[in-house]
N, C-alpha and C positions, 0 to 999 in steps of 0.2 A: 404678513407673508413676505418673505425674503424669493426676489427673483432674480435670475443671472440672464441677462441679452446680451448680444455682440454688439457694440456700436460699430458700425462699420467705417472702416475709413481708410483701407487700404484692399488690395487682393486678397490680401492671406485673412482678413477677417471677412470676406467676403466669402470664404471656402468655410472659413470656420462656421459662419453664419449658417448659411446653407447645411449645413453637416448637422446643425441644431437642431435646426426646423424638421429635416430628417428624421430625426432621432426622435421629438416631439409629436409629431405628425401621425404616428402609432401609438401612442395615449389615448387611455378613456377617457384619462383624468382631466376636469373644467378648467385646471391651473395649467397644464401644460396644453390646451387648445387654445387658452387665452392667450400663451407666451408664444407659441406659434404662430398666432396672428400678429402679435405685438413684431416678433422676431422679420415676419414678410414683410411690414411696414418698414421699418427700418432698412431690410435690405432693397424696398423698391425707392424709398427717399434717396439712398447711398445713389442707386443705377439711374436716379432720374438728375441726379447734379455730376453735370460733365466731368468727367474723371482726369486726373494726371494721365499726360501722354502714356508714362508706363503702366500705369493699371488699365487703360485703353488699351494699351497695344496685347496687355493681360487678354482681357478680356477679348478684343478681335481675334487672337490667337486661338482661344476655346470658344468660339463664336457664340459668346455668351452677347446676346442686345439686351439694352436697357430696357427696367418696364416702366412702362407709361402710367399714372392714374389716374382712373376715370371718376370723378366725381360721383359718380351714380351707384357704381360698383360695387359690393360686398367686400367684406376683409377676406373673407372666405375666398372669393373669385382672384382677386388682387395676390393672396398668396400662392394659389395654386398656379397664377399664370409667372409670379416671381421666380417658383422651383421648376418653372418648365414642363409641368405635368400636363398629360395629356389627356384632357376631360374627354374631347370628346375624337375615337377611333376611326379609321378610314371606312367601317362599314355602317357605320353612323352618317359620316360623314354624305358619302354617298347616296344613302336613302334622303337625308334633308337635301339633297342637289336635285334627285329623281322630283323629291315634292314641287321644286321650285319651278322645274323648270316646265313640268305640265301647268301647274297652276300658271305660267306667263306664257309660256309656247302651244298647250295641248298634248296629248297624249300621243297622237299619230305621229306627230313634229320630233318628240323624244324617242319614239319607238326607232323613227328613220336615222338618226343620230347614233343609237345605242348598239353593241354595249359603251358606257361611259367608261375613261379611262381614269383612273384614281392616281396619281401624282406625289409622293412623298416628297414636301418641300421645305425642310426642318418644320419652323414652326404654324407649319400652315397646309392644309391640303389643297390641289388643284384638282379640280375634276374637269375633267372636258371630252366633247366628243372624241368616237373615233376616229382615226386618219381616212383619210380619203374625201373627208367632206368636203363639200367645192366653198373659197373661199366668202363669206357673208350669211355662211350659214353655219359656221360653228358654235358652239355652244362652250362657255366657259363658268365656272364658280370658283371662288378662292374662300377656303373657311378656316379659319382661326382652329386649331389645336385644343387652346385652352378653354375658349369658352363658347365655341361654335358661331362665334361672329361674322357674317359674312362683311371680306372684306373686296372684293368686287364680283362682278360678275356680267358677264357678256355673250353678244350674241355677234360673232365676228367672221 
């Protein structure tokens, strides 16, 4: 099987990249799910080695950040947080914040807090109480977009 990847190694093959995976990404077919993983790999190796000032300054300009890899992670998880998509929605989001914060606070504690306010923060949602709470009793979560990863969370 003859396969065509982007080696990435500048901006403009980092678009071109991206534009692949795209395009692959709506396939049935086994060959082009595999080159779409192959293709994420590549462009998260490309984003994980510090880049020329100018392809940085590329990239800070279309606040594109690096992806990180997790050791543990699927190729699966890894491309989809690569293209930026968003696995998981603000009313997802939400309800896993509702779970959390009864299962650590109680029920009554969240009720007094709520409603929660949902936060659009690129790659990440913030949920946190409503205004007015007296300071040391608010309630915060931050979750990941991609893969619903809580990245803090507080009771402040």
């Amino acid at each position: 099987m003859d396969a065509t990847l982007i080696v990435v190694d500048s901006d403009a093959e980092l678009e071109r990249a991206f534009s692949l995976v795209d395009r692959l990404m709506t396939s049935d077919d086994p060959a082009d799910i595999a080159r779409a993983k192959a293709q994420g790999l590549l462009i998260a190796a490309y984003e994980e080695i510090p880049p020329r000032p100018d392809i940085a300054r590329g990239l800070k300009d279309r606040q594109i950040e690096p992806v990180k890899i997790y050791k543990d992670e699927g190729t699966s998880m890894l491309l989809r947080r690569a293209m930026r998509a968003e696995t998981i929605p603000s009313d997802i989001a939400l309800r896993l914040a509702e779970m959390v914060f009864v299962r650590l606070y109680g029920k009554e504690y969240v009720d007094r807090r709520s409603p929660l306010v949902v936060i659009d923060s690129g790659n990440r949602w913030d949920i946190r109480s409503h205004d007015g709470i007296t300071p040391g009793e608010r309630l915060l979560i931050v979750i990941e977009k991609a893969n619903g990863r809580i990245l803090d969370l507080a009771n402040f």
